[in-house]
C-alpha positions in Angstrom: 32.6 -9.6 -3.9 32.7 -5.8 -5.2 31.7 -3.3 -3.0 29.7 -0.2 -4.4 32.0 3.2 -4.3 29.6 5.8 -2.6 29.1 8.6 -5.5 28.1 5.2 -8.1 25.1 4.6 -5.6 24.2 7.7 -5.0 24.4 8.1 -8.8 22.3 4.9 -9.1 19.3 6.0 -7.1 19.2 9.5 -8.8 18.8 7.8 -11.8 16.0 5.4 -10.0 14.6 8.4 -8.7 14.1 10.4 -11.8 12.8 7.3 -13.8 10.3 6.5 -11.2 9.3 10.4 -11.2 9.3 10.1 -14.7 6.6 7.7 -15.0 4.4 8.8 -12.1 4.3 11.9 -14.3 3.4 9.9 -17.2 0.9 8.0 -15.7 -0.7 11.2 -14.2 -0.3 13.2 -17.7 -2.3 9.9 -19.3 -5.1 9.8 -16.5 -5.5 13.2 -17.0 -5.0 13.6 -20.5 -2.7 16.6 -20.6 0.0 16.2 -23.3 1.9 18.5 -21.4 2.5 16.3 -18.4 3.0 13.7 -20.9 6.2 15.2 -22.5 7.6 16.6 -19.2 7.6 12.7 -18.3 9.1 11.5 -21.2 11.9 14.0 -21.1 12.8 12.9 -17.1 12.7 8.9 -18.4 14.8 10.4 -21.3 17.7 12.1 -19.2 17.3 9.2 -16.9 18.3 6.7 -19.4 21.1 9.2 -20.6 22.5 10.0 -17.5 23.0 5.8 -16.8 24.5 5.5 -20.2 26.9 8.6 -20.1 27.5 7.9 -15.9 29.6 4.5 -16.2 32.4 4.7 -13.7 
C-alpha cells in the first residue's frame, strides 16, 4: 500500500478542480451560446490535461 505525498494530492485536486470548472464553463458557454465562454472552457480543460501530463512526480 502507497501512501499519497501531500503536494501530489493537492496537485491532483487542482487538476480535478480546473477540469470540472472547465466544463461547467462549457456547458454554460453551450446553453448560452456564447463562443466566448466556450473557448475560455476549453482552454481550462486544456491546461488541465497539461498540467497532469507535465506534473508526474
Amino acid at each position: 500500500m502507497t501512501t499519497d505525498w501531500f503536494p501530489d494530492r493537492g496537485m491532483r485536486r487542482n487538476v480535478r478542480a480546473l477540469g470540472a470548472a472547465g466544463l461547467t464553463v462549457i456547458a454554460v458557454g453551450a446553453l448560452l451560446e456564447t463562443q466566448w465562454l466556450l473557448g475560455i472552457g476549453v482552454w481550462a480543460l486544456i491546461i488541465a490535461i497539461l498540467i497532469d501530463l507535465i506534473y508526474r512526480p
